[in-house]
N, C-alpha and C positions, 0 to 999 in steps of 0.2 A: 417279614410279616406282611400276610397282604390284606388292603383293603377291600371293606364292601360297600360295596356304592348303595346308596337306595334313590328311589323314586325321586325323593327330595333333592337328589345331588346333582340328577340329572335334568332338574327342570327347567335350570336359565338354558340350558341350550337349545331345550324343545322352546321356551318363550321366542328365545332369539330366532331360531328358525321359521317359530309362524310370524314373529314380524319380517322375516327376510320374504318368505312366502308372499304376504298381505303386500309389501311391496313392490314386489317381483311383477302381483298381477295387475296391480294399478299401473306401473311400469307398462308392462303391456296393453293395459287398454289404452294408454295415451297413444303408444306407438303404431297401434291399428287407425287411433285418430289422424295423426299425421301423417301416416301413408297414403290416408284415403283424401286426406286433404291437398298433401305433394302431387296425387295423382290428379285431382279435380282441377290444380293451380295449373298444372303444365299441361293438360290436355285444354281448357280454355284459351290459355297464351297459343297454344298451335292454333286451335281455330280462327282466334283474331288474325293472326300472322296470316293463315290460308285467307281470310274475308279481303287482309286488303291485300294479298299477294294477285286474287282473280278481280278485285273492281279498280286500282290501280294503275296505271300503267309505269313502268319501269323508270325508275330516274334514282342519281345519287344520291337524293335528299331521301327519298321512297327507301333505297337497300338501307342507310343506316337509320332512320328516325321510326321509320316503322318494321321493316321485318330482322331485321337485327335487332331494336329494341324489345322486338318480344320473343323471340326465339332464344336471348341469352338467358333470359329467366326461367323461359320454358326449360331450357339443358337444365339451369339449374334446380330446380322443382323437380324433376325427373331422377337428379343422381340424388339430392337427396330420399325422396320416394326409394330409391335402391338400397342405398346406406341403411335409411330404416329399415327395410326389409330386414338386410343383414344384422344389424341390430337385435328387432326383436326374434327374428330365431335363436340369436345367441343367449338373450333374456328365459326365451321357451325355454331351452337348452338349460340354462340356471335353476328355470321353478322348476322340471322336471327333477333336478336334482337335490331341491330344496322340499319336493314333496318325500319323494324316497328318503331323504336323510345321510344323503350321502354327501358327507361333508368332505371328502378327497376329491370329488368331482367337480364338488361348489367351488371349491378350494381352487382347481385346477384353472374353471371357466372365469371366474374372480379379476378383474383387470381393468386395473384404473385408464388404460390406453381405450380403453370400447367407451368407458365414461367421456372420454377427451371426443371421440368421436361422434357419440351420441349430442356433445353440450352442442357442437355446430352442426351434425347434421337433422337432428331430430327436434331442435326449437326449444332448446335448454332443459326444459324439466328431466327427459329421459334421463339424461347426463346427472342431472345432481342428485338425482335417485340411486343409478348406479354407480354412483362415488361413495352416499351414506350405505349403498349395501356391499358394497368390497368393504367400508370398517368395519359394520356389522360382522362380516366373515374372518376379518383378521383378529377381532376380539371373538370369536368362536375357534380359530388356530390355537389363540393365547390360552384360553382355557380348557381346549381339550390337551394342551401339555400336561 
């Protein structure tokens, strides 16, 4: 005997998708925030580093208190800058998928490992967003069985 779905049957997963959606893109406006912020953070620590590298003159106190102290932040401000990049392309990558409605795709890009990575390199929220929206999708697997 086969069923017929209607409208009504189908609607918790179009809700759930536009909240995946609505999260998806907040997701990403954060992550365009903290790229441009990663990027602002490590290109200032260089120019400090460059200020006192030419008014300075060389000594072991000079390499580790001042251009080591700001060039290790800078490295790090910079990979994070990358991380997020690669982040939100793969977030893009989701709402594209979350627009269309293609939940084998959502399904696919879904992965609490990008959540672990966004909590440390994108300054937590990304991360805890893409954690509530991998359950969002796993309770969208669960009921499309």
């Amino acid at each position: 005997m086969a069923t017929v779905q209607t409208p009504a049957d189908r609607l918790p997963s179009a809700a759930a998708l536009s909240s995946i959606r609505r999260r998806l893109q907040k997701n990403l406006f954060f992550l365009v925030l903290v790229i441009l912020g990663d990027t602002v953070a490590a290109l200032m620590l260089i120019g400090a580093t460059y200020a006192m590298a030419t008014q300075d003159h060389f000594t072991g106190s000079t390499l580790f208190f001042g251009y080591l102290a700001s060039g290790i932040p800078a490295a790090g401000f910079a990979a994070g800058a990358v991380l997020s990049v690669v982040v939100a392309m793969r977030t893009w990558k989701m709402l594209s998928a979350a627009n269309g409605g293609d939940l084998a795709a959502l399904s696919r890009l879904s992965s609490p490992g990008w959540a672990v990575v966004a909590i440390f390199a994108c300054w937590v929220f990304p991360g805890l967003t893409l954690q509530k929206v991998n359950a969002e999708i796993k309770g969208l697997r669960a009921d499309a069985r």
